[in-house]
N, C-alpha and C positions, 0 to 999 in steps of 0.2 A: 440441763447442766448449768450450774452458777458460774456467772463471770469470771469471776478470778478463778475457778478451776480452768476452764478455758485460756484465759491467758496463762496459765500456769504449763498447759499443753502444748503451746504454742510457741513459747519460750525452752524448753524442753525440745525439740522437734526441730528449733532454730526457724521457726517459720510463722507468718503473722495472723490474724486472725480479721478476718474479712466478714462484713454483715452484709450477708446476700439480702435477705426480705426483711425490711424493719417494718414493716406493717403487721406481720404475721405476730400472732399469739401461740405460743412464744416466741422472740425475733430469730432468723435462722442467723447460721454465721458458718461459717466456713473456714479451715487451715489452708494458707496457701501461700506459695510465695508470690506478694503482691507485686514487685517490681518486675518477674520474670512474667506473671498475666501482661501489667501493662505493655513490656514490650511485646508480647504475642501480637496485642490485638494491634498496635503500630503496624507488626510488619503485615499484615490481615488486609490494614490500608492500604499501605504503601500496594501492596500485590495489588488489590483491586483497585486502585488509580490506574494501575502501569496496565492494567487489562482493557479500562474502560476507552471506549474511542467515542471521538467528538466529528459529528457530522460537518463538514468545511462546504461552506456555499461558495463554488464555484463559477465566474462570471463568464460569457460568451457574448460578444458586440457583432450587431449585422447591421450592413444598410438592408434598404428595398431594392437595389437593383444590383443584387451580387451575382457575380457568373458562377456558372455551374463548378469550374474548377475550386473556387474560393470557398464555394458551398460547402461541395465536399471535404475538402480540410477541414475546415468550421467544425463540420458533422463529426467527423474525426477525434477530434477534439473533446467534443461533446462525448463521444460513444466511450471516448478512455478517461472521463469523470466518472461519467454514472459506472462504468465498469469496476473502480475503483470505492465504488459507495460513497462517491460525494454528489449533494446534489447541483442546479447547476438551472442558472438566473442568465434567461438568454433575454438580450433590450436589442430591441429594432429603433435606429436611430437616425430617424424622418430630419431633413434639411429643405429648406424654401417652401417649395409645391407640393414635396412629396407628402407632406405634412396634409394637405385634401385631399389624400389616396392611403387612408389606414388600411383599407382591405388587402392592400399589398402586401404591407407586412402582419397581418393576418395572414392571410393565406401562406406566407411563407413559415410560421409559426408553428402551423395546423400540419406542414409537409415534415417539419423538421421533428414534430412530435410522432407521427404517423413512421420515420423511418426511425426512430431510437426507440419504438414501442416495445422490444422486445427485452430492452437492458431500462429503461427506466418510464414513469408514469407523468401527466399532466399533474402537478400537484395545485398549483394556479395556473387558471386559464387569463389568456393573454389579454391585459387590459390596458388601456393607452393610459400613459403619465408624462403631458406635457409634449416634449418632443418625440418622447419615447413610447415606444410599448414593449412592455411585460413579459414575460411567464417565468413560469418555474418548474422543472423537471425534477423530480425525487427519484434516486434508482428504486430498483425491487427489491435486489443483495443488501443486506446488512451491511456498514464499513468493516464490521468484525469478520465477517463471511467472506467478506470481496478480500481483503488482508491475507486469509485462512488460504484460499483458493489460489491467488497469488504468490506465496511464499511457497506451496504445492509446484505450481506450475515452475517457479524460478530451482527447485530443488533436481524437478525430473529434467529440468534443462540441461541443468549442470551435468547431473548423473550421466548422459548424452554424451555430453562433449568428453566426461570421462572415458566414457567406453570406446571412443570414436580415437582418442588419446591414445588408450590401449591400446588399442587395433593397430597403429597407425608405427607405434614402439615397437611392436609384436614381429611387423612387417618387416620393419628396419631392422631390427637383428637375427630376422629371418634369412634375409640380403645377405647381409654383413656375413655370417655363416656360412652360407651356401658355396662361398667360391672370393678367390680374390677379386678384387677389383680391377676394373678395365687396366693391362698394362701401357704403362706410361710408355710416347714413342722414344725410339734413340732420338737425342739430339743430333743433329749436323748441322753443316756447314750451310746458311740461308743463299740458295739459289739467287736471289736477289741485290749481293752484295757488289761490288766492283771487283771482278777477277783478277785485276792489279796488286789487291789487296791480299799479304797475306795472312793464313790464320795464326 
């Protein structure tokens, strides 16, 4: 079809005339409303930004000679990162002596890895820097996944306390139904008063 037929169509239709393939013999082109494409493929975007998640490196600080109690928080800690799909940059941080005893925090590394095995992976193995040593833990869930499973879990929570709500109303104008409430006593005269006194 010749050009100016085309625009002639296009103008007609109230709608513009778009060149899909200018390479092709003959060029294609297409009717359509260009401003209503463009913002399609905006909000296209805008959707898959607000979809996309970004992994957050999460940090955790130990010495070498942490108690068992301390530990476990730490670990805790740790377990609701990687839960969450973030991963999670634990530094063991050696002062004076301890600094000629890396295997310490080695070993505490290798125990801290061995009990979060099950929610996240070694992605680097632990290597000294300076004062510090290293690693880095990567969950196994996806942030989009751990997100998905989480707003699941927060929903059936709710739905819970709904029901437990209900019960709870159900109950209460059950009561309330059933029969008056305890009769109020007579008042008298408080046995306690000065008998001198009168009412």
């Amino acid at each position: 079809m010749p050009t100016d037929q085309a625009l002639k169509l296009a103008q007609e239709a109230d709608l513009d005339l778009v060149e899909i393939a200018p390479q092709g013999r003959p060029p294609v082109c297409k009717l359509m409303d260009y401003g209503k494409f463009k913002y399609e493929n905006a909000q296209k975007a805008r959707e898959s930004r607000r979809n996309q998640t970004n992994v957050i490196i999460k940090e955790m600080k130990l010495r070498p000679k942490i108690d068992q109690h301390d530990y476990e928080t730490k670990k805790g800690h740790v377990v609701r990162f990687l839960g969450a799909g973030d991963k999670v940059k634990i530094t063991i941080m050696f002062r004076g002596r301890e600094q000629h005893r890396p295997e310490l925090g080695f070993r505490l590394l290798q125990r801290l890895a061995e009990d979060v095995e099950e929610l996240g992976f070694v992605e680097s193995s632990p290597k000294q820097d300076g004062r510090n040593m290293i690693m880095v833990l990567g969950p196994h869930k996806k942030k989009a996944d751990a997100k998905i499973d989480a707003d699941a879990a927060r929903a059936t929570k709710a739905q819970a306390r709904a029901d437990r709500q209900a019960e709870e109303d159900a109950e209460r104008e059950a009561a309330h139904l059933a029969g008056p409430v305890a009769q109020k006593k007579e008042r008298r005269r408080s046995e306690n008063l000065d008998p001198e006194i009168e009412a």
